[in-house]
N, C-alpha and C positions, 0 to 999 in steps of 0.2 A: 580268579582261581586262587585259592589257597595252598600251597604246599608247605611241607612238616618235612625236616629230616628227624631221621630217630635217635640222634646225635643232641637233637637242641633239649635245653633245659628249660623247662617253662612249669610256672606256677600259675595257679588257680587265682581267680580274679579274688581279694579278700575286702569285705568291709566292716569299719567299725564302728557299734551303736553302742552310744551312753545313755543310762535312764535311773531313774532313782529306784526302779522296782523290777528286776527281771522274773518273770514269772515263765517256768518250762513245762510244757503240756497244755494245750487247747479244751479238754474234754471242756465239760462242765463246770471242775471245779475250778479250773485256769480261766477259764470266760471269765467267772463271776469274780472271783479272784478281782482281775484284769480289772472288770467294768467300775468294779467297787472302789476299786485304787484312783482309780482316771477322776472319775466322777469325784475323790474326795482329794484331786489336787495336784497327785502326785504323777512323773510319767513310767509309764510301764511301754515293757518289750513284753511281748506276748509269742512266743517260740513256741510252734506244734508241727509235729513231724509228720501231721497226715497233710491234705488236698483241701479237710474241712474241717470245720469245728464242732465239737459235742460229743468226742470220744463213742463212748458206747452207746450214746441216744442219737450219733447220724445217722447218716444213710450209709452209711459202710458197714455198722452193726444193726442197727435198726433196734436196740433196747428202749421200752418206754422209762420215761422218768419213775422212779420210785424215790417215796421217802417219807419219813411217819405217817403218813395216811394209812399207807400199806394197802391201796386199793377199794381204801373204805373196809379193811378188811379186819379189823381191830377197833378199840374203843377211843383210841386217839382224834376224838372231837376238834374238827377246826385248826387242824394240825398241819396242815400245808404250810411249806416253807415261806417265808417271805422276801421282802428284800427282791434283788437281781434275777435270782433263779421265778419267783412269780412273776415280775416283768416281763420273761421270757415264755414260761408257759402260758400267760394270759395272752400274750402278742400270736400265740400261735395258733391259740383257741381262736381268737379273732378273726384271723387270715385262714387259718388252716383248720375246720373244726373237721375232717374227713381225716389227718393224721399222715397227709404226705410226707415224707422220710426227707422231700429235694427239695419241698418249701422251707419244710423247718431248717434245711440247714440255711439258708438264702435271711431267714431270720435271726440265725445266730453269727452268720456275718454280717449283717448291714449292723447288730447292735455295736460289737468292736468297731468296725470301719467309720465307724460315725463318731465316733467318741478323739477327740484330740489328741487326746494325751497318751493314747496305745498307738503304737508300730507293732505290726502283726507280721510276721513273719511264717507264711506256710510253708510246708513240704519240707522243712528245717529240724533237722536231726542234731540234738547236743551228744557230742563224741568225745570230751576232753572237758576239765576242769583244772583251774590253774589258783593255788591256793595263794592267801597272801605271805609272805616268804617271814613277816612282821607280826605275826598272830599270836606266837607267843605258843604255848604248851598245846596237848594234843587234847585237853578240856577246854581249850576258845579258840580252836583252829577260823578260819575265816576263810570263806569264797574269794576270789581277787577277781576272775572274768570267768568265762567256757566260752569253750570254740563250737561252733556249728557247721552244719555244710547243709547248704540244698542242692540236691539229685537236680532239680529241672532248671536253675539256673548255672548250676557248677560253679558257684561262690559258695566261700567260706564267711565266716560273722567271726567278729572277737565282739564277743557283749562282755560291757561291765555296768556294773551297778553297785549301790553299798549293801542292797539286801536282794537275795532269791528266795524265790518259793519254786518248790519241789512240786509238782503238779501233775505227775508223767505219770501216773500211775504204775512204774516200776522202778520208781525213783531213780533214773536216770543217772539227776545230776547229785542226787545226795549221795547216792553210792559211791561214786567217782571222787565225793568229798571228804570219804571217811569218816560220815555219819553212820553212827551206831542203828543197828536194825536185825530185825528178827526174820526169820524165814519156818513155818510150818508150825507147831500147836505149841501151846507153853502145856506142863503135867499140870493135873488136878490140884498137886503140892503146891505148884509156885505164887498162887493168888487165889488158892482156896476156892475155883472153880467145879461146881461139880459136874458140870456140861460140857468141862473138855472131854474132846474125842478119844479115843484109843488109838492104838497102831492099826489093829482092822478097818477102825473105819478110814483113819486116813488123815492127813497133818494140814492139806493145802484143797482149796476149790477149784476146781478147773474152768478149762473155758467152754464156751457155748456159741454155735454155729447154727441163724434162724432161714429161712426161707423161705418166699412165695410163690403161690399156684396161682392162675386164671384159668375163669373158664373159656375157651375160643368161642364155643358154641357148635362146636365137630367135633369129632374122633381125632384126635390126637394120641401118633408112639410117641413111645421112650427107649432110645437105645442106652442104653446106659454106659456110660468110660469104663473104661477098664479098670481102675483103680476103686470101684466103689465096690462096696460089702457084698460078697457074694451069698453068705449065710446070714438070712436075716436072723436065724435063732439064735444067734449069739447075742441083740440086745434083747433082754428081758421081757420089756414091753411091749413085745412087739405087736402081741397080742392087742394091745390096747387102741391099736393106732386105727385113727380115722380119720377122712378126707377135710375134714374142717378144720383141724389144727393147722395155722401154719404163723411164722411171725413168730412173737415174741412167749407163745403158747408153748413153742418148742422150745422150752428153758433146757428142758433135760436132755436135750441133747449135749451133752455135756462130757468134759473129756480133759486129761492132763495132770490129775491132782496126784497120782505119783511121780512126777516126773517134774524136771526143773522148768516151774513157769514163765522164770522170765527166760535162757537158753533155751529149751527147746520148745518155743513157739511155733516155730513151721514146722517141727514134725504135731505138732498138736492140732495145727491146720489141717495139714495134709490127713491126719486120721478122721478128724470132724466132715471133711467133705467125702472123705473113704463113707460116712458113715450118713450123711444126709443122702447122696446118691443113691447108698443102698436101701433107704427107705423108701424114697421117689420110687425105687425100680420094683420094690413091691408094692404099692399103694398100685401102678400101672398095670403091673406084668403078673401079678400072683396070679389075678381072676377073683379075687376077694372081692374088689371094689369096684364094682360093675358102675358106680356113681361118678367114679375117676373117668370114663374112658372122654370126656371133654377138655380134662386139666391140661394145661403145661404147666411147663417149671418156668415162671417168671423172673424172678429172682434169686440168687444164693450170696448168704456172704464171702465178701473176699478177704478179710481176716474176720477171727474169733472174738468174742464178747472177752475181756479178760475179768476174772474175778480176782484172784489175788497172787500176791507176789511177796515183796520186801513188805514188811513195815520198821516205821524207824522209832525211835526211842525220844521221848522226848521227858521234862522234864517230871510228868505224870504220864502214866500209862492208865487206858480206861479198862476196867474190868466187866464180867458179868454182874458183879455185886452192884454197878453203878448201872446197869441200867433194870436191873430187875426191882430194888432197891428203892431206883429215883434220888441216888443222892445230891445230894445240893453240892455246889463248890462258888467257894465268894467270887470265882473267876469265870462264872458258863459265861460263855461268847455263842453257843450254838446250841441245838438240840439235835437227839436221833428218837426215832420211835419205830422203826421197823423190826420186825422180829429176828430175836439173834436165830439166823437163819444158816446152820452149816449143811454142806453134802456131801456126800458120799466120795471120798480120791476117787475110784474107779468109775462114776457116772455113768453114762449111757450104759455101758457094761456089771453096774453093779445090781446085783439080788433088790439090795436095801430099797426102800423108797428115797426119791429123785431131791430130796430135802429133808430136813427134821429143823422146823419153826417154832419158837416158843416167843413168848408176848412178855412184855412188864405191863402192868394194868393201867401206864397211862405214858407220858414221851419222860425223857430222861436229859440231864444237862448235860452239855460239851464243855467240860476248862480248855481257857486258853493252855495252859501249861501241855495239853497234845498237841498243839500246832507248831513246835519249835522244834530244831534238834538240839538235841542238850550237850552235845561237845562240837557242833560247828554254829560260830557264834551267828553269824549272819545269813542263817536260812531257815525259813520257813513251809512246813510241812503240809500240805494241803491234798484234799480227793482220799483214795483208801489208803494211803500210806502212811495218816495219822498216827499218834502214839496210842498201840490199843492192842489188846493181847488175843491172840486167834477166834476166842470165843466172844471178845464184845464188837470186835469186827467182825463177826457175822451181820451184825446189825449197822455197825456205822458204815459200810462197807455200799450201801446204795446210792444212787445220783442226787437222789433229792438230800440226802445228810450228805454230801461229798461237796453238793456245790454251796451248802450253808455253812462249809465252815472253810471252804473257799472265802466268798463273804468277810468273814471274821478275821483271815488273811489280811483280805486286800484294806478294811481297815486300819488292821494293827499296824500296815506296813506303813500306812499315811499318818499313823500317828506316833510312829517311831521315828521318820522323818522330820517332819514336825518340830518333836523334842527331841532329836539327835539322840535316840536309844536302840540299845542293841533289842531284837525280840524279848529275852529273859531279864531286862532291866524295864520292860514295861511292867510296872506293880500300881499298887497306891491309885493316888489320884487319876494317874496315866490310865490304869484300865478301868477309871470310872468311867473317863472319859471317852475311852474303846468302847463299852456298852453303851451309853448314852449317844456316839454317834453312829455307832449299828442301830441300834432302835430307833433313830431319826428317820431310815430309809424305808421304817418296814420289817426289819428285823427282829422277830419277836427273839424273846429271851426267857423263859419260864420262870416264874418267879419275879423277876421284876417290871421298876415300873419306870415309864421315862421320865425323869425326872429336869427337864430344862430350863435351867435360871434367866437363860435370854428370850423366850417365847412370852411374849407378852398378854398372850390371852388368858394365864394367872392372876391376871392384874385389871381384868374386864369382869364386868356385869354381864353374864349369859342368860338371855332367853329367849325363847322358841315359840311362834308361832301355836304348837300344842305338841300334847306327848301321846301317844298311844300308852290307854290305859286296858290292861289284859283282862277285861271280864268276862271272855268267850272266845272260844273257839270255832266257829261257827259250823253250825253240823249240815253243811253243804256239798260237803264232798262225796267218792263212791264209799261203798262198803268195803270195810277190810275184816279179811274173813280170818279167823284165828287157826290157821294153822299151822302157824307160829307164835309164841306169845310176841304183845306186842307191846311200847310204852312208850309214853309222853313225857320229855324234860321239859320239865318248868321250873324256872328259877325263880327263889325261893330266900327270903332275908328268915334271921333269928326270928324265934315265932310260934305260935301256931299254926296248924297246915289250913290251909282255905277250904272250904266245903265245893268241890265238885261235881258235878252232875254231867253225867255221859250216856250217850244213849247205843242200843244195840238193839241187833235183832237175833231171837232164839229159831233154830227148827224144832225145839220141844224141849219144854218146862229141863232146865238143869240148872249145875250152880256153878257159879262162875268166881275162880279164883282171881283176887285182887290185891295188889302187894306196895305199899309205898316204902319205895326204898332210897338210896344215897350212897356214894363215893364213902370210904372209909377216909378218902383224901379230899378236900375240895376242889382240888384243881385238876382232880383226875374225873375220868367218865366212865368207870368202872363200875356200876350198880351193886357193890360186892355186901352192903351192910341192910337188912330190913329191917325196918322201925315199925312196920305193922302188916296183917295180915287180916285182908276181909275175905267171907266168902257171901258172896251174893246171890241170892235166889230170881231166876231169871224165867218166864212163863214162857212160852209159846208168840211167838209177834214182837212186834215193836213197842220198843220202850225206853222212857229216861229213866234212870239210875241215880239216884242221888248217894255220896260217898263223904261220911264224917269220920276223920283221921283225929286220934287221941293224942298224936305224937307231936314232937315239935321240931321244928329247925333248929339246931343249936349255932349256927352260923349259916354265911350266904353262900350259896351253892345249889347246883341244879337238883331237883329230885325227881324221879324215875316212877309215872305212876303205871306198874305192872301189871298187864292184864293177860292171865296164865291162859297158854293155849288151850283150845277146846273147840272141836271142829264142827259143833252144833250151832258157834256166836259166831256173827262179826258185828265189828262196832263202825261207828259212822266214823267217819273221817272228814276232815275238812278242808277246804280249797284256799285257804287262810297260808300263805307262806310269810313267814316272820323275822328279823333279822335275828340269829340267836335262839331258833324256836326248830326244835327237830324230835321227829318221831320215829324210834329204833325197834328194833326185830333181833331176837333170839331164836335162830334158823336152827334147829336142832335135825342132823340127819344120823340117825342106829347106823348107817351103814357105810358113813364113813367116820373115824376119828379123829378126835383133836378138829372137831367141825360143832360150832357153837357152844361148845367149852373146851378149855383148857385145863385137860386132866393128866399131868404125867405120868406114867405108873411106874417109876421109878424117881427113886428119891437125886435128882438132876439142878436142884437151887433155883426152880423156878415156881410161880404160884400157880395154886387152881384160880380158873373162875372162870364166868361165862363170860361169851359175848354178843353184844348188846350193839347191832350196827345197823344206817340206816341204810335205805336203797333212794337209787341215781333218781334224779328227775328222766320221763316226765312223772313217775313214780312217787312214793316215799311221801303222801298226806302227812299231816301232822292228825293227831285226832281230837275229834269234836270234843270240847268240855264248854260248860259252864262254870265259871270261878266267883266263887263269894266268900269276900272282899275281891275287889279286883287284885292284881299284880300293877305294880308301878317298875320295873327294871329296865326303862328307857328314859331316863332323866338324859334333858339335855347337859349336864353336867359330868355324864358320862363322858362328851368326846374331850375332856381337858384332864382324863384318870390317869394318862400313861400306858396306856393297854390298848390295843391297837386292834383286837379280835375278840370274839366272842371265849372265855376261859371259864372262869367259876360263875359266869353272868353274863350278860351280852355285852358287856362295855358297849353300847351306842346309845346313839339318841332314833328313834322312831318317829315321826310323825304316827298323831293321828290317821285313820282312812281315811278320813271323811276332808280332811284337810285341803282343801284344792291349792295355795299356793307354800308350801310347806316352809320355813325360813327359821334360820336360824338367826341372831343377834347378837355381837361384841359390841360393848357401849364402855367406855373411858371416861374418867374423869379430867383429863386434857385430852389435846391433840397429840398424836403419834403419826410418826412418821414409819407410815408400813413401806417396806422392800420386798418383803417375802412373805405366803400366804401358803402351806401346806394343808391339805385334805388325805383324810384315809377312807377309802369308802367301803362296803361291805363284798368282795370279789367272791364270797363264799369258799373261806380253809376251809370247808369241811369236804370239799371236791379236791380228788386229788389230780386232777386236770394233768394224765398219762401223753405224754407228748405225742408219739403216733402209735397207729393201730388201732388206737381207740376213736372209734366214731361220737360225737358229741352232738345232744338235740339241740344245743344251744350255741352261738356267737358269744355270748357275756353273758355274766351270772343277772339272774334276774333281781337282788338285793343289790346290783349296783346303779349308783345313778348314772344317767346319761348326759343329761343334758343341767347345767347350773347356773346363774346368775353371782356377781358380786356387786355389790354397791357401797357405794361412801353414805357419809352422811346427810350429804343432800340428794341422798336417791337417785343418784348418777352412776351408771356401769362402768365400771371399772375393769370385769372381765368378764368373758362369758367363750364357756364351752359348752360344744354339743359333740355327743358320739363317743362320749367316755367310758370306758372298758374296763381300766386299770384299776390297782388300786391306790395307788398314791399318783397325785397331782400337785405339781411345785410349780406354784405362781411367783414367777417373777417380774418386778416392776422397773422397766428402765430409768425412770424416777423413781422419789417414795410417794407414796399417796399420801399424804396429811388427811387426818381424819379425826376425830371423836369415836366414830360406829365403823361398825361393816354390818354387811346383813348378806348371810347368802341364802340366795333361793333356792331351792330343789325343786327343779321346774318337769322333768321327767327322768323314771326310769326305765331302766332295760327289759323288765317284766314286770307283773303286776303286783310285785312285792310293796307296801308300805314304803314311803321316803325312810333313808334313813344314813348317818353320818357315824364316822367310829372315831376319829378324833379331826380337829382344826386345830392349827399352830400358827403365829406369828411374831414375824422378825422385825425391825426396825432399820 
């Protein structure tokens, strides 16, 4: 028996942890953060005040991942993030392709927990920050430790470190550091925005409360708490609701953006479940929903999705201009491409519609110069609290751009390490070196290319077994019927256009419009520039088309051969899937807006144009052509370009079909003594592979390989995997292997895609 007088004085059990990287907040962008640091050397504290990890994509919120894909829902081709955060969504695809909310978290602990060099600390709350007393003026103040407490253990932490990243998504600990930061909209005046909001509509986004039904297979009530909505006509749409929305569907439930987001979070709760309750209790109890009377309420969140809070100031702040724009900076470390996407302060309760999304015509760069604070020297800004003004954080503000410049964190911090640099003295060399070894992992970077002096495969004789050379598309596939236009990227060198022939079927003699068009950008997938215009006369039946184009390529880049809706054609399609080869749709609906173009009707600094996007497997043919000359844009010489994904070209090498054992070939003029052997394979960016809710037809992308061979020069295995998912594999060699050659095989893949490779690298 333990007895207490209330006399004794007693303190709380304290411990204390040192690491070179403290990173505060689990979500997403704190994992990758985290995993990116560890992996590149350095140790990290990983502090998150929830039970699990993944912030707003656990199972405590249940948000899927977003991030320039935007759902397939834009022109941002092959745009899925890379690096860490893929690792994770592929691992999930794998294990979890049904979207369980309690696997997925099970997979974003076992990545931390396995990794050495993080100490995770959960249920751990930062309440205190302690500056260094030695930092000098109130422009290089300096972090010195924070204090933590865990609720379940009743221990306090004194964590130090020489660098933090801010990760909490209400910045926490930058707040408490007297890092500079913004709260609610900058004016139109202050950075020449013309999409910021007004006072009506409102300064801050609120939060968002999702939930699920099942069906029992009985009559199932619902008494409803007392605390839920009693008048459902107070939210607007009420009208609109139906038994199939539930999850991540109910965005709009949405709530808080007058009021202080990060203080009053539980009264923001407490209204959101006021207000999910009261739709449960009419979807049951109206009599509207005679289709209900089987459901219960399975699930409900127990906090709120949060969208935003603090943001904090860093050396550059990102504008609208820079992502409508696309402008370059000598410093991107990351990308965003989701639509700068604001709502409404009043949500659930507001008239307006539940968002207002506008597009740039292709993804846009992250400078490092937002990832720092710019008057505390030794912290690092990561997740939505980036340096970025209300309107460009509409867009950077999603999971998939929050954990990519996470990512770009956990680098800089291991390279600041390194060379003993504060965040803001990383320049120069230092952040060539920052991108060059984000790019090693996977990390794409828009606009450049990786460039690494120690890979030896720059120094190797490449060749391949054979190339896939593009003289057809084989008209095997179903009919795709034009009730939507449709078109074919084909990548395309300086030139003239090749002579196509496609075939289609008419219900009766008409004419059929045909349009080769092209990116006004190359590295965008925006269709927005025609270089010519056929119209074709099409009989009654079946028939090939032959199509001669006057125009030319002026450089390499995809071109869009358009085939204008017309609900009399469809044209063949083909069964041919390709690495880098995709066929898009121009969904036009009259009856909803800003739905297959992008037309503002107000002068608001963003562009017209359409868009041009494809549909999920098992779906989305490419379509049948005939090419003469062939296309050759699968040179094995492609996997040593620097480019690690399909962009203005497919960066890979393809095999042959016909190929049966498909191999690639490094051949040296000495021996080299290999240690390290990286592959990038094709995982398919152009899936934006939504963490849960979304049901998936597939375990692994059919374009990746599964199963591979390596061998030396005397045709001895050196490695061999089978059951490969991912997209990057790092062979390591407990010896070196001395060799002259390698030779890998591409012995099977995941689907009935073509072999094929996006780059090989090797170390010494």
């Amino acid at each position: 028996m333990i007895r207490e007088q209330a006399t004794d004085k007693r303190t709380l059990k304290s411990i204390h942890h040192e690491a070179d990287l403290l990173v505060v907040g689990g979500g997403l962008s704190g994992v990758c953060c985290a995993l990116t640091a560890a992996r590149a050397g350095i140790r990290v504290l990983l502090v998150q005040d929830r039970p699990v990890l993944g912030g707003n994509s656990s199972s405590e919120v249940r948000l899927w991942v977003l991030g320039a894909t935007s759902h397939m829902g834009n022109n941002n081709r092959w745009a899925r993030e890379g690096g860490a955060i893929d690792e994770i969504l592929l691992e999930n695809l794998y294990r979890n392709p049904e979207g369980n909310a309690l696997i997925y978290d099970t997979i974003l602990l076992e990545k931390v927990v396995l990794e050495p060099n993080i100490t995770l600390l959960l249920n751990t709350a930062v309440y205190a920050v302690e500056m260094d007393p030695n930092s000098g003026s109130e422009t290089s103040s300096r972090i010195k430790s924070v204090s933590a407490f865990c609720s379940q253990n009743s221990t306090t932490y004194e964590l130090t470190a020489p660098l933090f990243c801010d990760a909490s998504g209400d910045g926490i600990m930058a707040f408490q550091a007297g890092a500079a930061f913004r709260m609610g909209a900058e004016s139109k005046e202050e950075f020449g925005e013309k999409f910021a909001p007004s006072a009506d509509y409102g300064e801050l986004l609120g939060h968002s409360m999702y939930f699920y039904s099942k069906d029992t297979g009985k009559p199932v009530r619902f008494v409803p708490p007392a605390y839920a909505l009693q008048d459902i006509t107070q939210i607007p749409r009420f009208r609109s609701f139906n038994v199939n929305d539930y999850g991540c569907r109910l965005w709009w439930i949405e709530y808080g953006g007058r009021l202080d987001t990060v203080h009053d979070t539980e009264t923001i709760k407490w209204e959101l479940w006021k207000v999910v309750y009261g739709v449960w209790n009419h979807i049951k109890n109206s009599g509207q929903f005679p289709e209900a009377q089987n459901l219960t309420l399975e699930w409900v969140g127990q906090i709120p999705g949060k969208r935003e809070s603090r943001r904090f100031e860093g050396d550059y702040m990102l504008t609208q201009a820079d992502i409508v724009e696309q402008r370059t900076h000598d410093d991107a470390v990351a990308y965003g491409g989701w639509s700068i996407d604001l709502h409404p302060a009043d949500g659930v309760f507001s008239e307006k519609p539940g968002c207002n999304q506008w597009h740039s015509k292709g993804i846009y760069q992250i400078p490092y110069r937002c990832l720092y604070s710019r008057n505390v020297g030794n912290l690092f800004l990561a997740g939505r609290i980036i340096s970025a003004s209300h309107v460009a954080f509409g867009s950077s503000r999603v999971m998939g751009t929050s954990a990519y410049v996470g990512q770009a964190v956990g680098m800089a911090a291991a390279v600041c390490i390194r060379q003993q640099l504060r965040p803001a003295n990383l320049t120069g060399e230092q952040l060539k070196t920052l991108q060059t070894e984000l790019m090693k992992t996977g990390h794409h970077i828009p606009g450049l290319r990786l460039q690494d002096g120690q890979d030896v495969v720059h120094m190797a004789r490449l060749s391949a077994s054979s190339e896939l050379t593009l003289s057809e598309l084989p008209h095997d596939g179903p009919l795709i019927p034009l009730r939507h236009s449709a078109a074919q990227m084909l990548p395309l060198t300086p030139g003239p256009v090749p002579k196509l022939t496609f075939w289609a079927t008419a219900a009766q003699d008409t004419t059929l419009t045909v349009e080769l068009r092209r990116s006004s950008r190359p590295e965008n997938h925006t269709p927005d520039v025609t270089l010519e215009t056929k119209q074709v006369a099409l009989h009654t039946g079946k028939q090939s088309v032959s199509l001669h184009f006057d125009a030319s390529m002026t450089d390499t880049a995809y071109a869009f051969i358009c085939f204008s809706e017309n609900k009399a054609v469809s044209i063949q399609g083909s069964q041919l899937r390709v690495t880098g080869l995709l066929s898009v749709f121009n969904k036009t609906n009259p009856a909803v807006s800003n739905y297959g173009r992008q037309e503002p009707t107000n002068d608001i600094g963003v562009d017209t144009f359409e868009f041009w996007t494809p549909e999920r497997r098992p779906n989305g043919h490419n379509i049948a052509l005939q090419i003469e000359p062939p296309l050759s844009p699968f040179a094995v010489t492609n996997t040593r370009n620097g480019v690690q994904r399909p962009t203005y070209q497919p960066n890979a090498w393809v095999a042959d079909r016909q190929d049966t054992n498909p191999t690639l070939t490094l051949q040296w003029d000495s021996p080299k003594q290999i240690r390290e052997v990286v592959l990038h394979f094709d995982t398919d960016f152009d899936h934006p592979l939504e963490s849960v809710l979304m049901n998936h037809p597939e375990t692994a992308m059919p374009f990746c390989v599964r199963d591979f061979i390596l061998c030396n020069d005397r045709n001895e295995r050196i490695y061999e995997q089978t059951g490969n998912y991912l997209s990057q594999q790092v062979i390591r060699f407990d010896e070196p292997v001395e060799t002259r050659s390698l030779s890998l095989h591409l012995s099977a893949m995941n689907g009935a895609a073509p072999a094929s490779l996006l780059e090989i690298r090797c170390y010494e």
